[in-house]
N, C-alpha and C positions, 0 to 999 in steps of 0.2 A: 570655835576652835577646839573645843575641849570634847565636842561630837568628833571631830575628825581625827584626833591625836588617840582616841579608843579607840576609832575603828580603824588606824595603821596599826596600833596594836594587838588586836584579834587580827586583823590580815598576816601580820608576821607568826604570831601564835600558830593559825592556822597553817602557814608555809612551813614552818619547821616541824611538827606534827604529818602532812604530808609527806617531808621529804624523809623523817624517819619511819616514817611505816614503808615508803619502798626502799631505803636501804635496810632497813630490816629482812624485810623481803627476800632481797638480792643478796649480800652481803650475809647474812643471817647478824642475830644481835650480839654474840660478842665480837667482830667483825669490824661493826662497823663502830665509827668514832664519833665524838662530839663533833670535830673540824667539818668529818663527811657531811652530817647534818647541814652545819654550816651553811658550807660551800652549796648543796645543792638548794638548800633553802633563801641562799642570795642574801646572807646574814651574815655580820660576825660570831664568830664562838664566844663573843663576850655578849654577845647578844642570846644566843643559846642558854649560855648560863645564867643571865639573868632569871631566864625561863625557869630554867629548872637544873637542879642541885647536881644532877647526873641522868645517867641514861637509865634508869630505873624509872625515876620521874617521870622521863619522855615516853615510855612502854604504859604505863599505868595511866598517862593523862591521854595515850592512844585507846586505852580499853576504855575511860571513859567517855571520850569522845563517842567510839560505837556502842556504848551503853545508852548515852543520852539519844543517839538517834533511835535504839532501838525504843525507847521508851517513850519515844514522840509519837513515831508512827504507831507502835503498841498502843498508846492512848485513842488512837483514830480510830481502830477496830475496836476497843471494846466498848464505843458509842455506837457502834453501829446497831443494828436488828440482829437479833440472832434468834433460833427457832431450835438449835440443838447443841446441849450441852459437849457431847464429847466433840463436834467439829467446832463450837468454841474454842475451847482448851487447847485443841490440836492443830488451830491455825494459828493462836497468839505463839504456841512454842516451835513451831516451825517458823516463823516470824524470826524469832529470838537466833535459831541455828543458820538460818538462810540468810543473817547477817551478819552474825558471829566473825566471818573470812573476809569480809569487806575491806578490812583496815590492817587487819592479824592475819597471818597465817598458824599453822600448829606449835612451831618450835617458839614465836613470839609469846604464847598462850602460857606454853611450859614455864617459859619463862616469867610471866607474869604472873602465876600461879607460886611458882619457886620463891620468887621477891617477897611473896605477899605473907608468905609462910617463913619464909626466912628469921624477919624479926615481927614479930606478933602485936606487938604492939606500936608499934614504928606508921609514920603517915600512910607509907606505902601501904600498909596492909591496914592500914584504919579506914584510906579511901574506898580499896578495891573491894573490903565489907561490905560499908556503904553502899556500893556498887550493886552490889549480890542481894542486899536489902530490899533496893527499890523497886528490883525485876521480881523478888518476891512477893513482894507489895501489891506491883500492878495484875500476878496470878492472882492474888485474891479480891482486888476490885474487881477481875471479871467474873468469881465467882458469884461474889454478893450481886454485883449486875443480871445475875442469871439468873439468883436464888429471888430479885425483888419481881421480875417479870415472870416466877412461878417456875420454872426450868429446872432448880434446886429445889429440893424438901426445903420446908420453913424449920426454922432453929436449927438446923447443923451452924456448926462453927466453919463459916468458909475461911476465917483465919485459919486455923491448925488444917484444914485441909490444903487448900493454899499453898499454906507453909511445907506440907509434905510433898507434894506436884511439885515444888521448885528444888524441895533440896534431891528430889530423884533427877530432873531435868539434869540438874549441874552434877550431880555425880556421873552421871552418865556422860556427859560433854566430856569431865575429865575423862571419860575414857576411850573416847574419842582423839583427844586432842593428842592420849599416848601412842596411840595407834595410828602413824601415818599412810598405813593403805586403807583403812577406814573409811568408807564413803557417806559423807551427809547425808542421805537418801538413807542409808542402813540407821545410822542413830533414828533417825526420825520417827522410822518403820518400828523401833524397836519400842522406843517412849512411847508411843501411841498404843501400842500392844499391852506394855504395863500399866498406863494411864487406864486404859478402858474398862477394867472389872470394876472399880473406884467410882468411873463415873456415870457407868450402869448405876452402881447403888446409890448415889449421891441423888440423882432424876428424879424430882416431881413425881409419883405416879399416876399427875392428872397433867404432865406435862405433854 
């Protein structure tokens, strides 16, 4: 019993989660209401709020949502084979953008960027950290992955390099996300442009 009584509650989780990322969508987020969630989610608002505190909550546990999926399938590829450092690098972070819109559109982003900045220290922006952390993290497990099969010089620090390739990605993305005639395809083209002096020089020379 105690299997099933979790798993109606990650179904409900899951449905209200859904039905606020498309009224997000639609509606845009300040727009739409806890009740709307609600009602499309086939839940009470006291069931809503059980979930979570406010619509803040429900924005942030949608970015984590598409976080955690990006960082699943991102773990798939960087077990794979790889033979080239730069189309390494430039298919996990295409990965990353090409999922980014799944669940968010750009104004839902602003906004969960907004929240997060808002109060600095507050859950909301201690989770979506977090957040920010682990995709940093998984760019430098691909490095060191590359650096132990000879792809990478031996002794660079693929932490701090890592750590740089993520915080260019995500500033870039914010810039992106301000720009709503910006096309995916253009960020992409553009990171990979900056990316590749970096990882010209980072390459093995007997790679």
């Amino acid at each position: 019993m105690t299997g099933l009584r979790e798993q109606q509650k990650a179904d409900r989780h899951r449905r209200i989660l859904d039905a606020a990322s498309a009224l997000f969508r639609n509606l845009g987020y300040e727009a739409a209401r806890m009740e709307d969630i609600a009602e499309l989610a086939r839940v009470s608002p006291g069931t809503v709020y059980n979930y979570f505190g406010y619509k803040g909550d429900v924005l942030v546990a949608i970015v984590a949502m598409e976080v955690e999926e990006i960082l699943g399938d991102g773990a798939l590829m960087i077990d794979r084979p790889h033979h080239n450092v730069e189309e390494a690098v430039s298919s996990l972070i295409a990965h990353y953008y090409d999922h980014s819109l799944v669940y968010l559109n750009k104004e839902m982003w602003r906004m969960a960027m907004a929240l997060s900045i808002r109060d600095p220290n507050g859950p909301v922006s201690l989770r979506y950290t977090a957040l920010d952390q682990q995709l940093a993290d998984q760019i430098c497990q691909l490095l060191k992955r590359l650096q132990i099969a000879g792809l990478v010089t031996a002794g660079l620090d693929t932490v701090a390099i890592g750590q740089m390739i993520f915080n260019n990605l995500n500033m870039m993305f914010m810039e992106f996300v301000k720009d709503e005639r910006m096309p995916l395809s253009l960020l992409k083209d553009r990171v990979s442009q900056q990316n590749a002096p970096l990882l010209r020089l980072i390459c093995s020379k007997v790679a």
